[in-house]
BAKOLDREN-87432 format. One record per residue (C-alpha): residue in one letter; x, y, z. Coordinates in steps of 0.5 Angstrom, whole numbers, plus 500, padded with zeros to 3 digits. Each point is the difference from the previous one (the first is absolute). Example, Ala and Ser with C-alpha at 12.3 -4.5 7.8 and 13.67 -1.06 7.14 Angstrom:
2
[A [525 491 516]] [S [502 507 498]] 
end
This chain:
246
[X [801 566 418]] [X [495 499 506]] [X [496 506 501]] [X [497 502 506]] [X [493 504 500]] [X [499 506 505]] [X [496 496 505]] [X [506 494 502]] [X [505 507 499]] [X [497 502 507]] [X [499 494 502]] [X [508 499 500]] [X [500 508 502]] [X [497 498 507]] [X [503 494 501]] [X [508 503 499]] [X [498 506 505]] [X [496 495 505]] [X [507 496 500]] [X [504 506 500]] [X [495 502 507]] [X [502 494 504]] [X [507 498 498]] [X [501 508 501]] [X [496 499 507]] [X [504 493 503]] [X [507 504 498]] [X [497 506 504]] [X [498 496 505]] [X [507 496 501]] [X [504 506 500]] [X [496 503 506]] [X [500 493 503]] [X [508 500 500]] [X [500 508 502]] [X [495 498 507]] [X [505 494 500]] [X [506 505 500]] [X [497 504 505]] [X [498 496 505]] [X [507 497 500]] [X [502 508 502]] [X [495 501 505]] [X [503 493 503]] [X [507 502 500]] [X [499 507 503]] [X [496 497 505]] [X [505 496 502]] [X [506 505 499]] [X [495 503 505]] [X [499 494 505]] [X [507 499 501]] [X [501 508 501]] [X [495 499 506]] [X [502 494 503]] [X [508 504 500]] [X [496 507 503]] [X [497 495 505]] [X [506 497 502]] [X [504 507 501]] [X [493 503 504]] [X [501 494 504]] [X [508 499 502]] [X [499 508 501]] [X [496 500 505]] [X [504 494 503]] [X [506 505 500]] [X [496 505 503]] [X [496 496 505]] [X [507 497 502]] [X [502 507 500]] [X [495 502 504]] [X [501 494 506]] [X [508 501 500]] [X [498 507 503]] [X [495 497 505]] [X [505 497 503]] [X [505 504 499]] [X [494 505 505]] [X [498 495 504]] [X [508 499 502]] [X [502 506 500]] [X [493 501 505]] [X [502 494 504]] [X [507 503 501]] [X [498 507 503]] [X [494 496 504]] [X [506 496 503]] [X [504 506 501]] [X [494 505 504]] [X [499 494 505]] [X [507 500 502]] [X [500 508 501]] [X [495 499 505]] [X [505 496 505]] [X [505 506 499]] [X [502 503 506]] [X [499 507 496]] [X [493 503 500]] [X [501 504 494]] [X [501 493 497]] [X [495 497 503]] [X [496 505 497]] [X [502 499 493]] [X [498 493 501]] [X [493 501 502]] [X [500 504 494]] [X [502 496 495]] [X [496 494 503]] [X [493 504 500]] [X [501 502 492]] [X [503 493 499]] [X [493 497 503]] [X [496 504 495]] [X [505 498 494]] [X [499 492 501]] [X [492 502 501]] [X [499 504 494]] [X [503 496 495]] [X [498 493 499]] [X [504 499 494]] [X [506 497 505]] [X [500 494 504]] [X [497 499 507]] [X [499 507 500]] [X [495 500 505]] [X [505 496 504]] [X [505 504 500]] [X [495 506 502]] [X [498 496 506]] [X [507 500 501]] [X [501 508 500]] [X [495 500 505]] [X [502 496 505]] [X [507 503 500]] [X [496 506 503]] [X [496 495 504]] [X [507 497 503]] [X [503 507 502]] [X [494 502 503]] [X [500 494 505]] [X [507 502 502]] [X [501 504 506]] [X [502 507 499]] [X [505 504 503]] [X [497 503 506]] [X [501 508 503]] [X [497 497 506]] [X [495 496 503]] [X [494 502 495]] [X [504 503 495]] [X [503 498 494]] [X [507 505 497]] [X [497 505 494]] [X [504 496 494]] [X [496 493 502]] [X [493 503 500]] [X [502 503 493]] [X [501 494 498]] [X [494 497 503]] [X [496 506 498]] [X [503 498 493]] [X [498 493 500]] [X [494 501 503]] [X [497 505 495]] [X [502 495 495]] [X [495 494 502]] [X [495 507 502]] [X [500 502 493]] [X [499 494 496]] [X [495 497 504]] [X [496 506 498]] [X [496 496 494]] [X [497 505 496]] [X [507 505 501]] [X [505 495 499]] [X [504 499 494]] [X [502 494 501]] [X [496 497 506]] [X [503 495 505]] [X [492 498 503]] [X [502 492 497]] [X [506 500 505]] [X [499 496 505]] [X [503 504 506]] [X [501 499 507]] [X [501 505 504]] [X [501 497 507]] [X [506 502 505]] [X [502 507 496]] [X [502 505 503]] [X [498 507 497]] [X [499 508 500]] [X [495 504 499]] [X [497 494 495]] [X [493 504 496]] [X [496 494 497]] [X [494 504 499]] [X [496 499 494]] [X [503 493 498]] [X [497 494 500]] [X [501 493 501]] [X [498 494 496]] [X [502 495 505]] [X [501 500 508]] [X [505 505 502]] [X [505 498 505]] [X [502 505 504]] [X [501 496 506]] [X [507 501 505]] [X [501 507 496]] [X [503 506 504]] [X [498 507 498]] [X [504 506 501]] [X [500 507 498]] [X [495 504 501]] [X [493 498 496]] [X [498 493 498]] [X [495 500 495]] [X [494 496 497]] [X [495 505 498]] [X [495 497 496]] [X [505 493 499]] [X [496 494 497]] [X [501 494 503]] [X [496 496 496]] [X [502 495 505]] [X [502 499 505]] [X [505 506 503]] [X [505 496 506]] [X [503 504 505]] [X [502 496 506]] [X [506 501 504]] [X [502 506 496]] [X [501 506 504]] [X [499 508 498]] [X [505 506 503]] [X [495 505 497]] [X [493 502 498]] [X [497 494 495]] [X [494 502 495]] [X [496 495 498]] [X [494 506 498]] [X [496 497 494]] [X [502 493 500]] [X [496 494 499]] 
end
């Protein structure tokens, strides 16, 4: 029989719990090892779950906005069509022989001209504007229907008028909504009536030259001629204003 005294008892005691401490510490430590492993493992698959939920997202953010852009430029077109066909069909009533016509015309190019200026969204919109303009610049520069010597009959002056105020309302910079300071125009051998350019102001020389005046007033009451103002040849069948240009 082997007998064990009381001091090598607690000796076996302490050397029983000291095993039972470590190899219960290494199997805690593999249990929370394995369950890291497991959840890292879920985070990765999560987060790529989730990177191919963004790369789809993207995708269809992207062929969206193709879609809407394309959407977006088949109605430019469509517009600038569209604005294309009435610019054309304005400039051919100015050569219809009826003044209610022509009229419409010098109407429609006038709003024509301020659609293609303020709206840079359509190709060689500031062309076309041009284009608008010198229309009106064309018709001004055909001889009128004359009453007499001195006189034109009632519906050319109205259009002329109407015409006339459309270049004077949109050389007025600070009042235009849509200005046409940046056309370069070239008044030269027009023939006018009653034609009031006061307060307006020209950037480049202003070519007035060969002009004929009718009516009962010209005037360029305080008129800027930035540069230089031409009026050689041109003749006036009424008073002309000329106070407070420069």
């Amino acid at each position: 029989m082997l007998f064990v005294t009381s001091a090598q008892a607690k000796k076996q005691r302490i050397s029983r719990m000291k095993y039972r401490q470590k190899n219960g510490s290494t199997i805690h430590h593999v249990i929370k090892s394995q369950t890291n492993n497991r959840g890292a493992k879920r985070l990765i698959s999560l987060g790529i779950k989730n990177l191919g939920y963004l790369v789809t997202l993207i995708t269809a953010l992207i062929t969206a906005l193709t879609v809407i852009n394309g959407a977006n430029q088949t109605l430019i077109d469509a517009k600038e069509t569209r604005m294309r066909s009435e610019s054309d069909s304005a400039v051919s009533k100015l050569a219809n022989e009826s003044a209610a016509e022509r009229m419409a015309g010098v109407n429609s190019l006038v709003a024509l001209a301020d659609d293609w200026g303020s709206d840079s969204d359509l190709q060689s919109h500031e062309y076309h504007q041009k284009t608008c303009a010198y229309a009106l610049l064309t018709y001004l520069k055909t001889k009128p229907t004359m009453k007499n010597a001195s006189s034109m009959t009632d519906d050319e002056a109205i259009i002329r008028d109407s015409i006339q105020k459309g270049f004077s309302d949109h050389l007025q910079v600070d009042k235009a909504a849509t200005s046409w300071d940046e056309i370069p125009l070239s008044f030269s051998g027009s023939y006018f009536y009653n034609f009031n350019l006061s307060d307006v102001s020209f950037k480049e020389t202003a070519l007035f030259d060969n002009c004929t005046f009718y009516g009962n007033e010209t005037s360029f009451n305080h008129t800027k001629f930035l540069q230089d103002g031409i009026f050689t040849g041109s003749t006036f069948y009424n008073n002309v204003d000329f106070t407070g240009s420069l």
